[in-house]
mmCIF file of the N, C-alpha and C atoms, coordinates in Angstrom:
data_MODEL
# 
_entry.id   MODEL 
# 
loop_
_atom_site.group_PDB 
_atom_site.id 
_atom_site.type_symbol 
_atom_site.label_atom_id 
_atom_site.label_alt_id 
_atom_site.label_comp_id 
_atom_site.label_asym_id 
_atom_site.label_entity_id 
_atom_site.label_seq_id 
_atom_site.pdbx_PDB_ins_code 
_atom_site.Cartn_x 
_atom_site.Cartn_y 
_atom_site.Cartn_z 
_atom_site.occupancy 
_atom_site.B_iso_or_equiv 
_atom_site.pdbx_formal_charge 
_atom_site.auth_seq_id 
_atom_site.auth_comp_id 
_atom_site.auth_asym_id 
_atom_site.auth_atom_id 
_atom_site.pdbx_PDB_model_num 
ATOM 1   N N  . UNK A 1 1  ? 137.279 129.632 25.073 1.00 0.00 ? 1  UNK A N  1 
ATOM 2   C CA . UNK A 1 1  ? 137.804 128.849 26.162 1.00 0.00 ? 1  UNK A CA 1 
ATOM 3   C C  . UNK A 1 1  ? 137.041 127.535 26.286 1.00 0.00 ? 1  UNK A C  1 
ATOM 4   N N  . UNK A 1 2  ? 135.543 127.187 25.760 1.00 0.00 ? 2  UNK A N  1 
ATOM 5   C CA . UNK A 1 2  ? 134.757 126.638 26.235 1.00 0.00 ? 2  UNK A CA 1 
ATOM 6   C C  . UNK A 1 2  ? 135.635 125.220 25.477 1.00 0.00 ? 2  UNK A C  1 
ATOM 7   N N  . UNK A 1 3  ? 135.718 126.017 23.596 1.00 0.00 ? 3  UNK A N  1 
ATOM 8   C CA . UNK A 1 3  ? 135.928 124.882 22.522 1.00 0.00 ? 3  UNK A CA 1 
ATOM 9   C C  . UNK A 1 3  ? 137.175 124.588 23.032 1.00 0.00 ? 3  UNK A C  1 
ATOM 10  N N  . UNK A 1 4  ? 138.043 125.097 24.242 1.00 0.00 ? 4  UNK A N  1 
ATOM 11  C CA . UNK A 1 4  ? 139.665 124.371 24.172 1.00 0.00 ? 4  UNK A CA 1 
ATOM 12  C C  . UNK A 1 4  ? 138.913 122.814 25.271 1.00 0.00 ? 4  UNK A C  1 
ATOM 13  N N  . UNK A 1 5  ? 138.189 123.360 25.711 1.00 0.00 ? 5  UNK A N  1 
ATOM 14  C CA . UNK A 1 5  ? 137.792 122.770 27.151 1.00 0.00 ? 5  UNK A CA 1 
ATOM 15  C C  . UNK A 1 5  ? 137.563 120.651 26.502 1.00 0.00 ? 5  UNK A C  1 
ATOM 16  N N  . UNK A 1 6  ? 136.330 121.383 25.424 1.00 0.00 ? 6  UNK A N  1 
ATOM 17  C CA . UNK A 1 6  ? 135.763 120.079 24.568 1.00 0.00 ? 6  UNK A CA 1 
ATOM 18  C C  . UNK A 1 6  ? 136.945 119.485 23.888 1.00 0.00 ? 6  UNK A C  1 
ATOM 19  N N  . UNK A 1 7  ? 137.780 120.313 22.881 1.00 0.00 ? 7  UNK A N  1 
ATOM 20  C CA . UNK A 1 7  ? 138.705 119.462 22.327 1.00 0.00 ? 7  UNK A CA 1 
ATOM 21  C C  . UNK A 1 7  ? 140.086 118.394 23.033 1.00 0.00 ? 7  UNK A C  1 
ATOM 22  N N  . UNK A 1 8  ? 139.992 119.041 24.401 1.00 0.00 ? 8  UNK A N  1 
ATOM 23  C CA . UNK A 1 8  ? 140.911 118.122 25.315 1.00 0.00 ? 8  UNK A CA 1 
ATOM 24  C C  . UNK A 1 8  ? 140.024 117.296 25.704 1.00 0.00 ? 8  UNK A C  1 
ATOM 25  N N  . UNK A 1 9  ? 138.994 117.041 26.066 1.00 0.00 ? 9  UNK A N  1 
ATOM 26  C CA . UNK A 1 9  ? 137.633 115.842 26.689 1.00 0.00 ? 9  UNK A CA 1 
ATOM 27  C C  . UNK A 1 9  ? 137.934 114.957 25.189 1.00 0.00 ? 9  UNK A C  1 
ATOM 28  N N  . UNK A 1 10 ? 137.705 115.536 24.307 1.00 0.00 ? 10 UNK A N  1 
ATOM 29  C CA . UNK A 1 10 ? 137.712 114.742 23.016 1.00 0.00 ? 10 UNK A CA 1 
ATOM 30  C C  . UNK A 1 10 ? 139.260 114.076 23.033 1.00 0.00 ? 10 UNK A C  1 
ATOM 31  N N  . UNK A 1 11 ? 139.885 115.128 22.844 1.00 0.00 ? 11 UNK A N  1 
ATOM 32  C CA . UNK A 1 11 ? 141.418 114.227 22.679 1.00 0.00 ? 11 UNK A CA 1 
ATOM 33  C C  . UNK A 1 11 ? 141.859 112.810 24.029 1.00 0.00 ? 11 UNK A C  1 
ATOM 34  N N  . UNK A 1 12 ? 141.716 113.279 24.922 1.00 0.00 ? 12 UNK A N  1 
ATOM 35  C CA . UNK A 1 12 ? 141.567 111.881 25.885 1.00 0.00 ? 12 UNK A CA 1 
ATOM 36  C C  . UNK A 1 12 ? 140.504 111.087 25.591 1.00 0.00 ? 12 UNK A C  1 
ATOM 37  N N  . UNK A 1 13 ? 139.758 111.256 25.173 1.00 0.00 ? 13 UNK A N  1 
ATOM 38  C CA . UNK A 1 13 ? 138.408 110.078 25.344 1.00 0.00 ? 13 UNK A CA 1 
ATOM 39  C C  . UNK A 1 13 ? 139.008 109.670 24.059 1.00 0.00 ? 13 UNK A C  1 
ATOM 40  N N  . UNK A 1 14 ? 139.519 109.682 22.726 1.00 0.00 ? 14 UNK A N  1 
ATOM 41  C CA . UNK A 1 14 ? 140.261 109.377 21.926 1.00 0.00 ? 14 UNK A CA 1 
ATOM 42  C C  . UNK A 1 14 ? 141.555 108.594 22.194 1.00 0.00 ? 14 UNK A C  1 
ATOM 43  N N  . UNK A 1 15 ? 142.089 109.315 23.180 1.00 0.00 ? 15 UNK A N  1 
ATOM 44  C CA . UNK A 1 15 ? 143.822 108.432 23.552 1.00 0.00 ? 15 UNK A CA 1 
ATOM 45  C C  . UNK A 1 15 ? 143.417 107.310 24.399 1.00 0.00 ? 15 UNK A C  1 
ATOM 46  N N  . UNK A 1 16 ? 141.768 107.447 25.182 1.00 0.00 ? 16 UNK A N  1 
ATOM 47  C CA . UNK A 1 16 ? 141.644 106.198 26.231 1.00 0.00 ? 16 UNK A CA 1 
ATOM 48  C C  . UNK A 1 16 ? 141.236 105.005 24.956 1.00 0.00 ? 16 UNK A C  1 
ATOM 49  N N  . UNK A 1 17 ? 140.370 105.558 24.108 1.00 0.00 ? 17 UNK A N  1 
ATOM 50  C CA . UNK A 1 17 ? 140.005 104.189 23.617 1.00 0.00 ? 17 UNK A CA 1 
ATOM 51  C C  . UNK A 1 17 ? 141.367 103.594 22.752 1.00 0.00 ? 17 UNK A C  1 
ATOM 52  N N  . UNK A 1 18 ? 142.062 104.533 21.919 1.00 0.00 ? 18 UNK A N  1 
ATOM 53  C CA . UNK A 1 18 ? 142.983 103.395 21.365 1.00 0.00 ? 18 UNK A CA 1 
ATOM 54  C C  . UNK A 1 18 ? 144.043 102.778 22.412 1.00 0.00 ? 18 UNK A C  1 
ATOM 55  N N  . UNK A 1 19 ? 144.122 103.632 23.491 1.00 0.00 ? 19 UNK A N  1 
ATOM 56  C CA . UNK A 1 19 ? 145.052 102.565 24.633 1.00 0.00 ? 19 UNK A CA 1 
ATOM 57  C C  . UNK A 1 19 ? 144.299 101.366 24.820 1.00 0.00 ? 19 UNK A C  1 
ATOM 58  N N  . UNK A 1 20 ? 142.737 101.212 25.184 1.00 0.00 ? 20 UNK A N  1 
ATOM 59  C CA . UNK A 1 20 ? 142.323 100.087 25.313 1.00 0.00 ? 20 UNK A CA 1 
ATOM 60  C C  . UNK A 1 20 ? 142.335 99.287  23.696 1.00 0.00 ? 20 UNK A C  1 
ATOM 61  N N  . UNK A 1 21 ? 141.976 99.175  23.494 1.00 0.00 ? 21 UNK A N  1 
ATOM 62  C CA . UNK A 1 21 ? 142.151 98.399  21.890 1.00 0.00 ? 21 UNK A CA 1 
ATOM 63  C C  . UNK A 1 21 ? 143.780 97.893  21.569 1.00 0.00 ? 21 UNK A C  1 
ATOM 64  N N  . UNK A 1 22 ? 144.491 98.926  22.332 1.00 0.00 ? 22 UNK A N  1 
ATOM 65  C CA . UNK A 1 22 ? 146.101 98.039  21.955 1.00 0.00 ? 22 UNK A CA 1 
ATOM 66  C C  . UNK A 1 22 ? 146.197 97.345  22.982 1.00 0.00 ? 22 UNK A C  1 
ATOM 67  N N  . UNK A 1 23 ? 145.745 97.638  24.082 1.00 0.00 ? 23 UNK A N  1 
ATOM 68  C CA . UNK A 1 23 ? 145.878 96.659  25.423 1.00 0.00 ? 23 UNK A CA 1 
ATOM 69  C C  . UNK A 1 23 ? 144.966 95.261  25.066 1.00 0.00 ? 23 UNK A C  1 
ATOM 70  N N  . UNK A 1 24 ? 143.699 95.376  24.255 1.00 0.00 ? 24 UNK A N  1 
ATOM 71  C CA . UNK A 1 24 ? 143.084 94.590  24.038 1.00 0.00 ? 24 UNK A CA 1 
ATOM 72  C C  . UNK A 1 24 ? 143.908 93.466  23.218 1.00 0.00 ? 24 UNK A C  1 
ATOM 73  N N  . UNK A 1 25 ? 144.714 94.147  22.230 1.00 0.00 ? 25 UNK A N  1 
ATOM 74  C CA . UNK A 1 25 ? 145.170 93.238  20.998 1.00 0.00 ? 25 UNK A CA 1 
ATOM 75  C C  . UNK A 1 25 ? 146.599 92.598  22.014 1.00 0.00 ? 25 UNK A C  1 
ATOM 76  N N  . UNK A 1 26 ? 147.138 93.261  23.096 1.00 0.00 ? 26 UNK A N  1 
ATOM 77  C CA . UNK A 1 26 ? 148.736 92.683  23.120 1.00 0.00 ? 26 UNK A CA 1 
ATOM 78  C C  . UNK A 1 26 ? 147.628 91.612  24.181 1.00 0.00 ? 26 UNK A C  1 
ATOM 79  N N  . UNK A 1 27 ? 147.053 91.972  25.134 1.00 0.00 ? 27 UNK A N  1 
ATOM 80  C CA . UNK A 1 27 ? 146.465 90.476  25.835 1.00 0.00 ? 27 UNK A CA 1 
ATOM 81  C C  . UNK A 1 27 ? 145.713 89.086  25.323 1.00 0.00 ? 27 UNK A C  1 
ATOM 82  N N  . UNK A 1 28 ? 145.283 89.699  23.938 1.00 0.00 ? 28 UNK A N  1 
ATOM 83  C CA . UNK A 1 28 ? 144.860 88.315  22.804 1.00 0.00 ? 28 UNK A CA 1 
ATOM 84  C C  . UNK A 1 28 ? 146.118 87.706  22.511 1.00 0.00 ? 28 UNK A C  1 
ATOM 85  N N  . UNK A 1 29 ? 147.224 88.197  22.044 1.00 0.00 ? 29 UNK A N  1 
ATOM 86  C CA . UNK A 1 29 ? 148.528 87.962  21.662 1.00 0.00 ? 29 UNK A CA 1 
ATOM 87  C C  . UNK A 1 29 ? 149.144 86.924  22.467 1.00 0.00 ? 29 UNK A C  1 
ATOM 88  N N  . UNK A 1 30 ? 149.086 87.150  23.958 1.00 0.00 ? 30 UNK A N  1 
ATOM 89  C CA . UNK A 1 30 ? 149.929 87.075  25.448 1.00 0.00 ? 30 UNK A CA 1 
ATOM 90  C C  . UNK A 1 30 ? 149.189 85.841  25.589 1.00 0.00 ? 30 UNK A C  1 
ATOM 91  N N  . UNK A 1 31 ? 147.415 85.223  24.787 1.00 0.00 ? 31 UNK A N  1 
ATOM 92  C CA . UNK A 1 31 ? 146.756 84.300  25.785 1.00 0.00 ? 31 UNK A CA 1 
ATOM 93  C C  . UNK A 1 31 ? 147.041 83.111  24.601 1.00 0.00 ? 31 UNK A C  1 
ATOM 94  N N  . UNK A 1 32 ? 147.695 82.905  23.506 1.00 0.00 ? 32 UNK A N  1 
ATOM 95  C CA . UNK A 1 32 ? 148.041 82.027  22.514 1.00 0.00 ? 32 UNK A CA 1 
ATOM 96  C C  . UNK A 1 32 ? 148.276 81.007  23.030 1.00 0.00 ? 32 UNK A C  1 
ATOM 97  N N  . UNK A 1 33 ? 147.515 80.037  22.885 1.00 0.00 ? 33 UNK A N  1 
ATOM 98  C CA . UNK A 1 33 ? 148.007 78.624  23.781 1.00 0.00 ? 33 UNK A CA 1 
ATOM 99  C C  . UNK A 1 33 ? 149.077 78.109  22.842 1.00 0.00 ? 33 UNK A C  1 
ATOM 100 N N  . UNK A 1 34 ? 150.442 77.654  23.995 1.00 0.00 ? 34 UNK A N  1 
ATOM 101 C CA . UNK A 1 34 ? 151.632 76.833  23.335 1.00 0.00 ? 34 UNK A CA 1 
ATOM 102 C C  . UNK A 1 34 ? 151.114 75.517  22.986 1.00 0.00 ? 34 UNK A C  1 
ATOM 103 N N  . UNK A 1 35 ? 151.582 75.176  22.028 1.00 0.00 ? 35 UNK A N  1 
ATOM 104 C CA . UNK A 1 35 ? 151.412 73.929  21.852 1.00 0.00 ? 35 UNK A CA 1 
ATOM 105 C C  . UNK A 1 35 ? 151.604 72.208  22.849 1.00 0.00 ? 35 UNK A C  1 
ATOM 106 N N  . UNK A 1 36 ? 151.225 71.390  22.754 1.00 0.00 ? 36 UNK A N  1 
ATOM 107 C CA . UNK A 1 36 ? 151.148 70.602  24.061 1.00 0.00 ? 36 UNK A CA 1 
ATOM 108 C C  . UNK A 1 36 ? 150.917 69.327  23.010 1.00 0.00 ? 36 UNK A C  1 
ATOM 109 N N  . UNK A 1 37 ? 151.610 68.161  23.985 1.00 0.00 ? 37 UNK A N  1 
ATOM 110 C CA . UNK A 1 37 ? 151.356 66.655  23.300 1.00 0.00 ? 37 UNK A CA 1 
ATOM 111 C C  . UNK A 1 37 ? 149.816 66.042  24.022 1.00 0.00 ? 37 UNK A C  1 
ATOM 112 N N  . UNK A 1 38 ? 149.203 65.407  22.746 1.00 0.00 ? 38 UNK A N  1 
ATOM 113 C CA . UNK A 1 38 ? 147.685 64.887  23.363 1.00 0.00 ? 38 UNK A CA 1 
ATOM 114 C C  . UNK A 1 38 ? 147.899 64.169  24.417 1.00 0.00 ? 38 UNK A C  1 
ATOM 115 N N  . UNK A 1 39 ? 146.560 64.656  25.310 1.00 0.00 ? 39 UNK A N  1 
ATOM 116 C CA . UNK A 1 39 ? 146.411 64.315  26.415 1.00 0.00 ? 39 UNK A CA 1 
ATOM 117 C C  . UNK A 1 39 ? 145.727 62.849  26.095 1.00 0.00 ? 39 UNK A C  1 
ATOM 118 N N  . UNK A 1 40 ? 146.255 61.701  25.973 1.00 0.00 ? 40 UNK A N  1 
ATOM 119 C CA . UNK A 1 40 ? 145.832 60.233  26.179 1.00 0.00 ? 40 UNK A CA 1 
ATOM 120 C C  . UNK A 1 40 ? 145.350 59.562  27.070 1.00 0.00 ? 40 UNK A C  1 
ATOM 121 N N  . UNK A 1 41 ? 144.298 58.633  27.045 1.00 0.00 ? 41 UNK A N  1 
ATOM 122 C CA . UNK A 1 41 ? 143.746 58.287  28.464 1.00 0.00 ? 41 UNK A CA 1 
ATOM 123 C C  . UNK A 1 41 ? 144.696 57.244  28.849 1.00 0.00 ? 41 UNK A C  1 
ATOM 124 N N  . UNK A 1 42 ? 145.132 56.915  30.313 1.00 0.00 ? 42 UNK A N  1 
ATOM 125 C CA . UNK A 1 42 ? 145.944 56.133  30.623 1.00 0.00 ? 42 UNK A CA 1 
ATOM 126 C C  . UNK A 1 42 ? 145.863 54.076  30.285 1.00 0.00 ? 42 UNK A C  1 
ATOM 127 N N  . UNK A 1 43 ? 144.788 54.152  29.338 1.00 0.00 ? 43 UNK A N  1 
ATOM 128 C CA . UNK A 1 43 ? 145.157 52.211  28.786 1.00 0.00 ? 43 UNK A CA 1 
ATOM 129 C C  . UNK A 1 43 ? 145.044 52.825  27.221 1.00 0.00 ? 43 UNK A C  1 
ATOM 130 N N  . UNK A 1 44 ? 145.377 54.041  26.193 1.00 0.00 ? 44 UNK A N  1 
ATOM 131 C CA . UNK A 1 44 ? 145.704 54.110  25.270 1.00 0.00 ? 44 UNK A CA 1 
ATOM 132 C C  . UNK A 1 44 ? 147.105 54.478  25.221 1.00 0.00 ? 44 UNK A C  1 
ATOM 133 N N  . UNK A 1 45 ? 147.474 53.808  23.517 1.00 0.00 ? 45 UNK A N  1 
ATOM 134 C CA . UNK A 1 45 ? 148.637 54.128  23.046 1.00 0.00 ? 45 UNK A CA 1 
ATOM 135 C C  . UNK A 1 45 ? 148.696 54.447  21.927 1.00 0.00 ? 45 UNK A C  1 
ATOM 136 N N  . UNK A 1 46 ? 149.701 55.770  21.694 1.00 0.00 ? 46 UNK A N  1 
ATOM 137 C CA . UNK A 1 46 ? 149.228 55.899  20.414 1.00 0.00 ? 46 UNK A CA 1 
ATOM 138 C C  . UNK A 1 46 ? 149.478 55.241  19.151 1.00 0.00 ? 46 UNK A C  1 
ATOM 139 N N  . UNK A 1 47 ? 149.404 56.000  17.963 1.00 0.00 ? 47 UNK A N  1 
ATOM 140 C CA . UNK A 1 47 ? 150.133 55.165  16.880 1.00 0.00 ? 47 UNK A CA 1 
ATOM 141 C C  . UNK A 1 47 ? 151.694 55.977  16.691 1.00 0.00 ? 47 UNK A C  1 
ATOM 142 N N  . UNK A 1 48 ? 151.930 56.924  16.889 1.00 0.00 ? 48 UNK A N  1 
ATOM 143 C CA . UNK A 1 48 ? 152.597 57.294  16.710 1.00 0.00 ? 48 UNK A CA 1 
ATOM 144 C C  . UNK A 1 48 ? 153.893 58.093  17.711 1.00 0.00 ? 48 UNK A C  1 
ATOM 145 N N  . UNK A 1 49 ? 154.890 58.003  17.985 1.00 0.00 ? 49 UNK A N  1 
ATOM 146 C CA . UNK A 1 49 ? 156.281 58.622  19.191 1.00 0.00 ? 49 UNK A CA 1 
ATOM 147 C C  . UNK A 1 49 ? 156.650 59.683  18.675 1.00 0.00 ? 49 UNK A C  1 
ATOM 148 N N  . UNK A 1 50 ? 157.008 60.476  19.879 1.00 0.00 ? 50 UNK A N  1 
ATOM 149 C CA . UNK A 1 50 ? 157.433 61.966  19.311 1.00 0.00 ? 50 UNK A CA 1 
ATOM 150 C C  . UNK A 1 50 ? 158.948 61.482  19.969 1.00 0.00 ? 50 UNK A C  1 
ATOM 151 N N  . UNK A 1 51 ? 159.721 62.633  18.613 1.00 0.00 ? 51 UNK A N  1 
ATOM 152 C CA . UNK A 1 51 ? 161.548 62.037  19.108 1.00 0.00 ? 51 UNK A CA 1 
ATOM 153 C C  . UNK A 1 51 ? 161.648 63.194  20.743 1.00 0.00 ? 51 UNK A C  1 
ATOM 154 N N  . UNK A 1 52 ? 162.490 62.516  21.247 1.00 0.00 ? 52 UNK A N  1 
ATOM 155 C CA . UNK A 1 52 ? 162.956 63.323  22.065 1.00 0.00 ? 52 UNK A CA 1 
ATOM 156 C C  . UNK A 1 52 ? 163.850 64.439  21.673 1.00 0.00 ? 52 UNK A C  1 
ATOM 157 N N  . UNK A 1 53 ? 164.295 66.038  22.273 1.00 0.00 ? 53 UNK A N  1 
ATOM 158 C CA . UNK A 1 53 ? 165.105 66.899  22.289 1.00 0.00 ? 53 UNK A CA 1 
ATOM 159 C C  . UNK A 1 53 ? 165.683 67.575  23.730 1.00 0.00 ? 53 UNK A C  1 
ATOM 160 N N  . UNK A 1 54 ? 166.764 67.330  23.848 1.00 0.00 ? 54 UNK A N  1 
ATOM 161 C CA . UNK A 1 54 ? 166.789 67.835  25.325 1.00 0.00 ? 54 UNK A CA 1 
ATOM 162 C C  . UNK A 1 54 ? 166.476 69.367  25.497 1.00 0.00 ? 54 UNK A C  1 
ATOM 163 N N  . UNK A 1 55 ? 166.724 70.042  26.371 1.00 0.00 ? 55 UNK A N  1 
ATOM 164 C CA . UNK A 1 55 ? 167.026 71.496  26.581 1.00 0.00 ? 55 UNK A CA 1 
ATOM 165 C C  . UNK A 1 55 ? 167.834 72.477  25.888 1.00 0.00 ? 55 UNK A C  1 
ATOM 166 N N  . UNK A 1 56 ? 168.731 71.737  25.087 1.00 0.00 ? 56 UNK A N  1 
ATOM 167 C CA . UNK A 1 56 ? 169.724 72.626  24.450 1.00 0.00 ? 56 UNK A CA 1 
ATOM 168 C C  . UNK A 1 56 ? 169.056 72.534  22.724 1.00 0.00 ? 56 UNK A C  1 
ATOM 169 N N  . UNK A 1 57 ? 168.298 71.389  22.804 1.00 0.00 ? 57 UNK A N  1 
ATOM 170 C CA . UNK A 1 57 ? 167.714 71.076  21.059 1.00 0.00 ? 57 UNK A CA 1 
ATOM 171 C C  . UNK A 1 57 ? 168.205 70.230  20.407 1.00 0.00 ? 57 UNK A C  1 
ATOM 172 N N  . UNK A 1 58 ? 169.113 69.362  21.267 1.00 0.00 ? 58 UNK A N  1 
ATOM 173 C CA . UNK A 1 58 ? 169.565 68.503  20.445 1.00 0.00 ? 58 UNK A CA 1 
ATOM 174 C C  . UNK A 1 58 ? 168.567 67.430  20.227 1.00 0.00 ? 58 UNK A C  1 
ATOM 175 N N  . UNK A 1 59 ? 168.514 66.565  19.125 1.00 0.00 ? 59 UNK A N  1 
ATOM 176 C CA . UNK A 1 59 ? 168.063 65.183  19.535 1.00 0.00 ? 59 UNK A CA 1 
ATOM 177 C C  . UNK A 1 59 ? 168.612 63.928  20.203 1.00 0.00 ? 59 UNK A C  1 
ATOM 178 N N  . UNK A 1 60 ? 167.658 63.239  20.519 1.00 0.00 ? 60 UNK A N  1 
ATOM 179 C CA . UNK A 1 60 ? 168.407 61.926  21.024 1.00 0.00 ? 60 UNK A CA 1 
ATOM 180 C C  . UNK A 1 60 ? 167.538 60.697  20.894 1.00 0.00 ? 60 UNK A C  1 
ATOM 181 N N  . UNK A 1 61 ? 168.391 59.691  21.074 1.00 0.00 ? 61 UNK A N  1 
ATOM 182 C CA . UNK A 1 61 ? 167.822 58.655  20.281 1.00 0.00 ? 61 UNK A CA 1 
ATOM 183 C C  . UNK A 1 61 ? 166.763 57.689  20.961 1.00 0.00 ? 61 UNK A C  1 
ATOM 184 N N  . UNK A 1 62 ? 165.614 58.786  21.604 1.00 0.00 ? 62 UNK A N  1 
ATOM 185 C CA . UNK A 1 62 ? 165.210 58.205  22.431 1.00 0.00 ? 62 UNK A CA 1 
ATOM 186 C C  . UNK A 1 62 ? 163.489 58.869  21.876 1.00 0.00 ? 62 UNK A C  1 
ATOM 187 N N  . UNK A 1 63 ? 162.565 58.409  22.210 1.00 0.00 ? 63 UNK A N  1 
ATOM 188 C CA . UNK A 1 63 ? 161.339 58.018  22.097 1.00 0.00 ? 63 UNK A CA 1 
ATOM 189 C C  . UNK A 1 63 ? 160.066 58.218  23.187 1.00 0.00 ? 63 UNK A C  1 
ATOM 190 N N  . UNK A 1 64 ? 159.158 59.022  22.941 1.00 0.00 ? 64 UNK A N  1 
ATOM 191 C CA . UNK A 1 64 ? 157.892 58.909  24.480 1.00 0.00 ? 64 UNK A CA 1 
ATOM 192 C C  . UNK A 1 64 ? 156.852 59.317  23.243 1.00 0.00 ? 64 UNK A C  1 
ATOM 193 N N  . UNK A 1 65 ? 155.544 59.485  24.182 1.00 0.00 ? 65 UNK A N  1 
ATOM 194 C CA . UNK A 1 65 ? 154.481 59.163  23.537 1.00 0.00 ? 65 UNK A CA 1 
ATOM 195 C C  . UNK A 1 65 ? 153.627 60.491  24.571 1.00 0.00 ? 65 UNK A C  1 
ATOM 196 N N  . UNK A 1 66 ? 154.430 61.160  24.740 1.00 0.00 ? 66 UNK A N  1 
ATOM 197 C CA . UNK A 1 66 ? 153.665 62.286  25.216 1.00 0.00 ? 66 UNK A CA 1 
ATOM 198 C C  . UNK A 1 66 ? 153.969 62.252  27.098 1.00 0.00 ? 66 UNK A C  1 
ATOM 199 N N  . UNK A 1 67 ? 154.028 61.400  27.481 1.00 0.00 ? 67 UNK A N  1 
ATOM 200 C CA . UNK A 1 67 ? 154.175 61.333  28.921 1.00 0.00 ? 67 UNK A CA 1 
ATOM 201 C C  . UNK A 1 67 ? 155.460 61.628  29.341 1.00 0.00 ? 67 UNK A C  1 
ATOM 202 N N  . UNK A 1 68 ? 155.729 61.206  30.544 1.00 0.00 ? 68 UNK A N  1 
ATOM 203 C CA . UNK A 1 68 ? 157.114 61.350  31.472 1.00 0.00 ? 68 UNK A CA 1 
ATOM 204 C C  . UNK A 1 68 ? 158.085 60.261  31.022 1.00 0.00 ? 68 UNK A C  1 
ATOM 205 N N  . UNK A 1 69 ? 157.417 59.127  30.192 1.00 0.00 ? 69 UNK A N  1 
ATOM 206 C CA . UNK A 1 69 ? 158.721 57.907  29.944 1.00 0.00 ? 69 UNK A CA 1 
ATOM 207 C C  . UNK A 1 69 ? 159.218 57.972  28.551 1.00 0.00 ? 69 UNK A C  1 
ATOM 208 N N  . UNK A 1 70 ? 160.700 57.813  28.629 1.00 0.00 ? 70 UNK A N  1 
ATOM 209 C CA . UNK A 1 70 ? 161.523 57.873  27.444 1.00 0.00 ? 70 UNK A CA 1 
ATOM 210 C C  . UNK A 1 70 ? 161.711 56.137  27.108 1.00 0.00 ? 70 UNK A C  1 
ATOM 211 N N  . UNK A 1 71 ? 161.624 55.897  26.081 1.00 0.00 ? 71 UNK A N  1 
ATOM 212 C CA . UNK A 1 71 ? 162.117 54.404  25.648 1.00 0.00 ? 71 UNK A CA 1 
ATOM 213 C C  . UNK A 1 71 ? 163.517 55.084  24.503 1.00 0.00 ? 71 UNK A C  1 
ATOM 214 N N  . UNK A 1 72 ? 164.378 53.827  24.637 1.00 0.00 ? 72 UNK A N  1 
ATOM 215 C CA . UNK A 1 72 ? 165.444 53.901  23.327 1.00 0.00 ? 72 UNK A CA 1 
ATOM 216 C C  . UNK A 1 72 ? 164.592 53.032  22.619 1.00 0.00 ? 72 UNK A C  1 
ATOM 217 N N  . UNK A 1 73 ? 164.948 53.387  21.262 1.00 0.00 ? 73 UNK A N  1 
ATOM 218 C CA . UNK A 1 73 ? 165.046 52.967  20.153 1.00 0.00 ? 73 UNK A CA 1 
ATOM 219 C C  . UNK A 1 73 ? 165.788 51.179  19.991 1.00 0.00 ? 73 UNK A C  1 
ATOM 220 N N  . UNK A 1 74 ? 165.341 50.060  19.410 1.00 0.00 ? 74 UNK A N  1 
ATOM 221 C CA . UNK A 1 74 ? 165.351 48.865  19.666 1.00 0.00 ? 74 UNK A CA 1 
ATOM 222 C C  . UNK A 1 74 ? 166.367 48.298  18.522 1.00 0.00 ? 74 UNK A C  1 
ATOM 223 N N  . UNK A 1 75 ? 166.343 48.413  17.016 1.00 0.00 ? 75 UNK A N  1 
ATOM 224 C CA . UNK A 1 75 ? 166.897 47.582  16.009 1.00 0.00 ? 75 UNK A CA 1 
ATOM 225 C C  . UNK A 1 75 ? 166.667 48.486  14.926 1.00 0.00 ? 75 UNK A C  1 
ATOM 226 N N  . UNK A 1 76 ? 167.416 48.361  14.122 1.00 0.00 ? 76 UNK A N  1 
ATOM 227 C CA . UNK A 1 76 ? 167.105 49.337  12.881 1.00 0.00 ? 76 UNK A CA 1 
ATOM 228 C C  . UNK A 1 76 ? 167.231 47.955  11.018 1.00 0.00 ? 76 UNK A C  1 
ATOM 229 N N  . UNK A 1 77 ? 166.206 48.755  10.690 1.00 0.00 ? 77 UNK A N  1 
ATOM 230 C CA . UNK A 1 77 ? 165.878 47.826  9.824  1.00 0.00 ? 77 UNK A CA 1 
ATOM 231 C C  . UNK A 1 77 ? 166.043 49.018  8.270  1.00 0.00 ? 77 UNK A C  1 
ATOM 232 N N  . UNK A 1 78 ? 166.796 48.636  7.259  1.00 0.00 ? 78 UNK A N  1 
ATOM 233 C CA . UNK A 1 78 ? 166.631 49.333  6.070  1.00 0.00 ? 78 UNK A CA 1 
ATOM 234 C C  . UNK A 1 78 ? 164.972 49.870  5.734  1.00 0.00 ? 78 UNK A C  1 
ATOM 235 N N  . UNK A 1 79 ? 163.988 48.654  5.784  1.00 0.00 ? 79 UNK A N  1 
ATOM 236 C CA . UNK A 1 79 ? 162.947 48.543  5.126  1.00 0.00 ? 79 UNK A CA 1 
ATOM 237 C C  . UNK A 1 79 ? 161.775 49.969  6.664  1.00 0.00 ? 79 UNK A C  1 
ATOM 238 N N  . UNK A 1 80 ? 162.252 49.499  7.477  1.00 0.00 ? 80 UNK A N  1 
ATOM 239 C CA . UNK A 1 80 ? 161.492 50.230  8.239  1.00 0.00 ? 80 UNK A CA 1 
ATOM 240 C C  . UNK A 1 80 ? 162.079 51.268  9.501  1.00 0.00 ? 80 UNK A C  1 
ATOM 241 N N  . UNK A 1 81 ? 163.850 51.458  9.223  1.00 0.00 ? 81 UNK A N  1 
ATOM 242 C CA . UNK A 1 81 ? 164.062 52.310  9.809  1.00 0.00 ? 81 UNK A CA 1 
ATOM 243 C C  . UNK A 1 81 ? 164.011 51.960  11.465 1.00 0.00 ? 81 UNK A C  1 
ATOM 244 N N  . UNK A 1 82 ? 164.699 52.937  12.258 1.00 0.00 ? 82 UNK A N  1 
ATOM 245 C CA . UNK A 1 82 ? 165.017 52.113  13.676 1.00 0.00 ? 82 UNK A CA 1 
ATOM 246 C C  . UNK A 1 82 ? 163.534 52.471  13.891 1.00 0.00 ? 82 UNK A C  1 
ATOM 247 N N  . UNK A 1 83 ? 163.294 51.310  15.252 1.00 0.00 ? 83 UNK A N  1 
ATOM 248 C CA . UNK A 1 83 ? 162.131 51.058  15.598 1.00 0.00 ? 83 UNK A CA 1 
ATOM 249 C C  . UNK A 1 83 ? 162.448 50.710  17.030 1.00 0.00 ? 83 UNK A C  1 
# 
């Protein structure tokens, strides 16, 4: 009776640790930082515009640099493409 007593203490102290270890791995998983546009100090600019996409994924022909303002696109040139 004694050895049923130990092998259930054993079998939970067994089921607690791999519950923690999977709880461990899905909350590493859950803390993945999304990706984000650089944070720029407000008198830099960069070298480079990310295109815009609305909500649905489309693109559009519009232009920001990480912040809240959209610019259009100005003239399009063979040699260098709209700008």
């Amino acid at each position: 009776m004694a050895a049923r007593h130990w092998t259930t203490v054993i079998f939970a102290t067994v089921i607690m640790i791999v519950g923690f270890l999977l709880g461990s791995i899905a909350e590493t998983a859950a803390t993945i930082a999304q990706p984000k546009a650089p944070n720029f100090q407000y008198f830099e600019r960069p070298k480079y515009r990310y295109p815009y996409y609305d909500e649905n994924g489309r693109g559009k022909l519009l232009y920001g640099y990480g912040g809240p303002d959209l610019y259009q696109y100005k003239t399009y040139s063979a040699l260098e493409g709209i700008h």
